[in-house]
C-alpha positions in Angstrom: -79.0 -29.3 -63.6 -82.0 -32.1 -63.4 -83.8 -31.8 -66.8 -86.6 -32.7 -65.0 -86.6 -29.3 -62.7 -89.4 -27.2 -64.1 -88.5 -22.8 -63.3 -92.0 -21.1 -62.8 -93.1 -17.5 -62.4 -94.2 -18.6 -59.2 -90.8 -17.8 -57.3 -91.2 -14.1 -58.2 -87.9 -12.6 -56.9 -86.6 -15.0 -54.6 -86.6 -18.3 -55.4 -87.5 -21.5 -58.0 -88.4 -24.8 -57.5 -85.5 -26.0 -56.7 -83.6 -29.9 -56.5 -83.8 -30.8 -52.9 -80.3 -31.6 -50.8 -79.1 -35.0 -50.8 -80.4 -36.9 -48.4 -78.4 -37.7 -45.3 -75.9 -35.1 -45.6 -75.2 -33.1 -43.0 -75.6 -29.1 -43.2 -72.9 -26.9 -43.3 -71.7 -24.9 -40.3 -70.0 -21.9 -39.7 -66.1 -21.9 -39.5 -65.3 -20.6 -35.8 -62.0 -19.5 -37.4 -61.2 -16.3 -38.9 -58.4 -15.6 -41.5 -56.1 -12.5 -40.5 -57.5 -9.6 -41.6 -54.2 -8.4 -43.4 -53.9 -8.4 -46.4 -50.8 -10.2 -48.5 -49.4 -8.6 -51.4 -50.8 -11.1 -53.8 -54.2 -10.4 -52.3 -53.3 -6.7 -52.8 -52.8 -7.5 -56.4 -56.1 -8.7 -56.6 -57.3 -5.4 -55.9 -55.6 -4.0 -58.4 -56.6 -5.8 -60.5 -60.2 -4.7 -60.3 -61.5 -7.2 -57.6 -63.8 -5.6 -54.5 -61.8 -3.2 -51.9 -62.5 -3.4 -48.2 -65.5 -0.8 -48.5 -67.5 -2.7 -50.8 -67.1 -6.2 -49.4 -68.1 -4.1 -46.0 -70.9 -3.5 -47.5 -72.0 -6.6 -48.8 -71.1 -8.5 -45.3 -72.9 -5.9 -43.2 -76.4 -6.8 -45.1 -75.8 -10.5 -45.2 -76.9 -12.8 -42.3 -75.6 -15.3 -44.9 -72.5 -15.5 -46.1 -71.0 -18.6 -48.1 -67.6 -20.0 -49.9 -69.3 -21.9 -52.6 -68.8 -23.4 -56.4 -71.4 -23.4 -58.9 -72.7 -26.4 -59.8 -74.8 -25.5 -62.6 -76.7 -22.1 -63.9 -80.2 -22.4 -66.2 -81.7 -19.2 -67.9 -85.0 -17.9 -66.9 -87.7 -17.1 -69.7 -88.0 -13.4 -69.7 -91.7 -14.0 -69.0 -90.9 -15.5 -65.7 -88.8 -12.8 -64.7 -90.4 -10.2 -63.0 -88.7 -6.8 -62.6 -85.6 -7.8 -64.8 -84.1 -4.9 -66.0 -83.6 -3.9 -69.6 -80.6 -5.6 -71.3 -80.0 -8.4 -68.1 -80.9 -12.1 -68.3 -82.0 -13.7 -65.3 -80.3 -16.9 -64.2 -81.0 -20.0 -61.5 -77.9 -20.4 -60.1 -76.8 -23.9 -58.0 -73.6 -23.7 -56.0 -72.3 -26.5 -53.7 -71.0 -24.9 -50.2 -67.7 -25.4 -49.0 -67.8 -23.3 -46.3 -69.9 -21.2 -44.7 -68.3 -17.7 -43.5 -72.0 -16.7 -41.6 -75.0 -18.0 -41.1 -76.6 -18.9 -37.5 -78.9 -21.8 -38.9 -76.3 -23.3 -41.4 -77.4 -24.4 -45.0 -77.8 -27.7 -46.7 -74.8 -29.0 -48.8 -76.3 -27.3 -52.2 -77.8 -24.3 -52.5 -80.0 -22.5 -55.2 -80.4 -18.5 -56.2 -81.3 -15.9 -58.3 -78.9 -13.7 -60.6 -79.0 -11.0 -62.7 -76.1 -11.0 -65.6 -75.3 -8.9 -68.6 -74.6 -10.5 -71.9 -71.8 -9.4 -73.4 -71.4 -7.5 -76.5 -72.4 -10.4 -78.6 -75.1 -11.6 -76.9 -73.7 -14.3 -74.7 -74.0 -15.3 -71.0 -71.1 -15.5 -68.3 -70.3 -19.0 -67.4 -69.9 -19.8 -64.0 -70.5 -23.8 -64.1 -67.1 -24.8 -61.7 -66.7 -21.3 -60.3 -65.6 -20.7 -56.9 -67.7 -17.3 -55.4 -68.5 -15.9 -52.3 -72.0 -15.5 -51.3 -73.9 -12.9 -49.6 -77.3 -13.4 -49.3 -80.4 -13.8 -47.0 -82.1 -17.2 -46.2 -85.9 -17.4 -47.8 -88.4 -18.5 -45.2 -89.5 -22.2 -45.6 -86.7 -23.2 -48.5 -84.0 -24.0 -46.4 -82.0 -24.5 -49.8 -82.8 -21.6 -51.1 -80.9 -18.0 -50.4 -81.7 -14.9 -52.0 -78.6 -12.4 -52.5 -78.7 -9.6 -50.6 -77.9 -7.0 -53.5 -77.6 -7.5 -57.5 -73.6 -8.1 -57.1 -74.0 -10.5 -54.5 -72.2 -12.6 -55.6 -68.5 -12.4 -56.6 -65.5 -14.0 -58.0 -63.3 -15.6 -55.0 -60.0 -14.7 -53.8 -57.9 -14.5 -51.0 -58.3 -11.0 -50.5 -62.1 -10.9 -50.7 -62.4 -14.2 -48.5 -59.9 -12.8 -45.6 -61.6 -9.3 -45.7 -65.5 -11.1 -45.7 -64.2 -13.4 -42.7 -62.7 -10.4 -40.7 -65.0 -8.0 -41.4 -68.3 -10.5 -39.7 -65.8 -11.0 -37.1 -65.7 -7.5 -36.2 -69.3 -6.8 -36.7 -69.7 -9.2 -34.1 -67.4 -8.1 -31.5 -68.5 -7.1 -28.3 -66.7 -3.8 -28.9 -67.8 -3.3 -32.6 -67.9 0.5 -33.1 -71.4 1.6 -33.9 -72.8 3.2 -36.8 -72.1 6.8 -37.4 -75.2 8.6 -38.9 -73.9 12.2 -39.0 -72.3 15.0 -37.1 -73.0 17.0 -33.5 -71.4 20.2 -32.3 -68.5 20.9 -33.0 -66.1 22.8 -30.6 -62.4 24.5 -30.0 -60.8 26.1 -26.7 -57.6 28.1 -27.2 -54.6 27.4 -25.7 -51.9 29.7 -23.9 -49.8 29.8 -26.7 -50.3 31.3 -30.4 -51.2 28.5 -32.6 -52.4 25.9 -29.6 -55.6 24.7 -29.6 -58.3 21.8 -29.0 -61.1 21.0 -31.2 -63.9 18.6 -30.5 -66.4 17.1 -32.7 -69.0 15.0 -31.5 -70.4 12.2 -33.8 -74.2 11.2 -34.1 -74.8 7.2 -34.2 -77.4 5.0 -34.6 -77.6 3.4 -31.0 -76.4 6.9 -29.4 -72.9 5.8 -28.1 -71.1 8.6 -28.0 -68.5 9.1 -30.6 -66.4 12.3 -30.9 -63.1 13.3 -32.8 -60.3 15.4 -31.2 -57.9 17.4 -33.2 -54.8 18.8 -30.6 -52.9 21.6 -32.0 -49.5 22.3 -30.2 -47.5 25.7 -31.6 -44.4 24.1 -34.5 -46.4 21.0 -35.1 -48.3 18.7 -37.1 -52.4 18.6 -35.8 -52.3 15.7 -34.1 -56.1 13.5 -34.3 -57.8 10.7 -32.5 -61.0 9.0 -32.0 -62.4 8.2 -28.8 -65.5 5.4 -28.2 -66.6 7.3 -25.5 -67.5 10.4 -23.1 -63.9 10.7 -21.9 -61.4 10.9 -24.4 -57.6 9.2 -22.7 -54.0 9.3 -23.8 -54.9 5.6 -25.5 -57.0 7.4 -27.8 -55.7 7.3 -31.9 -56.7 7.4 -35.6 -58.9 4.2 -36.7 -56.6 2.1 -38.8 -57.3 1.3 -41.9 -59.0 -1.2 -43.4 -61.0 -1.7 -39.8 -64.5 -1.2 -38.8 -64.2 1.8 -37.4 -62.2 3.3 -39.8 -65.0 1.8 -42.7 -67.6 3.2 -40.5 -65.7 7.1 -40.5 -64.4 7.1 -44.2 -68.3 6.0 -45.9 -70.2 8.0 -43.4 -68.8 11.5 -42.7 -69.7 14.8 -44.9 -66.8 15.8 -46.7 -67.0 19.4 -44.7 -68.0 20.2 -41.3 -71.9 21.6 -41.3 -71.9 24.9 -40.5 -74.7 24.3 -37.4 -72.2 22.3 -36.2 -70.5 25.8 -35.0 -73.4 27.5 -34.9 -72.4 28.7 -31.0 -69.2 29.2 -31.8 -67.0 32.6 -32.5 -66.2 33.3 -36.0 -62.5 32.8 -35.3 -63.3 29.5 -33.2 -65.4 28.0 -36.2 -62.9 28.4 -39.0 -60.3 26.9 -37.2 -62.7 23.6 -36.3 -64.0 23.5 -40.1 -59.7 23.2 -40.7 -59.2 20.3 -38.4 -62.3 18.9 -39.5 -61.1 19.0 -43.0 -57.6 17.5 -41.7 -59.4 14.3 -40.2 -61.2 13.7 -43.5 -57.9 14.2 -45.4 -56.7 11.7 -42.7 -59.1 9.4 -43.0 -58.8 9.2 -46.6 -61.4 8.1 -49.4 -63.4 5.5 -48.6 -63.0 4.1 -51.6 -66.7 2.1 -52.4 -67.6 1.6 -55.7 -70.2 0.1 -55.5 -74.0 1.8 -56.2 -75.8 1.3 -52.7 
């Protein structure tokens, strides 16, 4: 990093005085391409490794109208003094990453880039190096610094790999989508008809979202068989109707959102008999679902 560039309080929690793009280059667009959105077994071992599952990078992308492939260039340490609201124990660095690609991002961004970071030293006392490291970027622009960004979330900013990048790319590309499902913000009412037969039976559970398109789970009993589920985007639930894969949207939007149990106003209008068996197939789709496995604090 210049010697010459001078960090100030005067950035507060966005942004320092920063070195200015090269002059004459041209700013990075977004790729129009996507990666496919499965995953390969060594991306799978990734995970496993400890890297970010879908539901976090979800996360991150779904906050981030900028999101960036990038390699630090150089890091500098803040003086506490100029670090407002650092928390206890983290040291605050100015980070400056060259873009190599930009995942999204409807203005672009200049060639290089600069940021703040929050790290933790490690046990004896010394800072991660990231000078050469490739990461992926999720962030917000800051109003008149064009090359400036400010992350969206104190982990940000994470280690690249195949897995994260393919799951960053098809997760915006989803979000985007014309038929992107919305966000679920709770549950309706919940109801269950009989059938002819001991043991047959319909349940219906209507979802609550924030744009109030109408989401609702069915649950179709038949008398020797396993519940059968679906999910329908709609009032009118067809035979095309199924389970959200996983590892999609929808399935990211169930699996973080839903109450582990079915409320019990949910049935409120229900018979007693007629409620215990919608709180079972309610139970059944979340055991379908299966965890949504975030670990990240939001």
């Amino acid at each position: 990093m210049n010697s010459s560039l001078h960090v100030t309080a005067s950035a507060l929690s966005i942004a320092l005085l920063a070195l200015p793009a090269c002059a004459g280059e041209m700013p990075v667009r977004p790729q129009n391409s996507y990666a496919n959105g499965a995953v390969s077994g060594a991306a799978a071992q990734q995970d496993s490794l400890g890297g970010p599952g879908y539901a976090d990078i979800a996360d991150l992308v779904l906050s981030a109208p900028v999101i960036a492939d990038a390699t630090v260039r150089s890091t500098a340490k803040i003086k506490p003094a100029e670090a407002p609201n650092l928390a206890p124990g983290l040291v605050r660095l100015y980070v400056e990453v060259d873009v190599t690609a930009l995942i999204r991002g409807a203005d672009g961004l200049p060639p290089r880039i600069g940021y703040l970071l929050d790290v933790a030293p490690d046990s004896a006392g010394r800072v991660p190096k990231f000078k050469k490291a490739r990461v992926l970027l999720f962030a917000r622009p800051v109003a008149g610094a064009g090359n400036q960004v400010q992350l969206v979330a104190p982990d940000a900013q994470i280690d690249w790999t195949p897995s994260a990048d393919a799951r960053a790319r098809k997760i915006a590309k989803d979000a985007l989508a014309s038929d992107a499902p919305p966000v679920i913000t709770g549950i309706g009412n919940a109801f269950h008809v009989a059938g002819a037969l001991p043991g047959e039976g319909e349940t219906q559970i209507f979802l609550t979202t924030a744009d109030q398109r109408p989401v609702s789970l069915s649950v179709l009993r038949r008398p020797g068989e396993q519940p059968r589920w679906a999910v329908a985007l709609s009032e009118i639930v067809d035979e095309s109707a199924a389970p959200p894969a996983p590892e999609t949207l929808l399935w990211y939007r169930m699996a973080c959102a839903l109450p582990p149990t079915l409320p019990e106003r949910s049935t409120g209008s229900l018979e007693a008999a007629d409620a215990a068996i919608a709180h079972e197939d309610y139970a059944f789709v979340i055991a379908a679902l299966g965890p949504c496995g975030r670990t990240r604090k939001i």
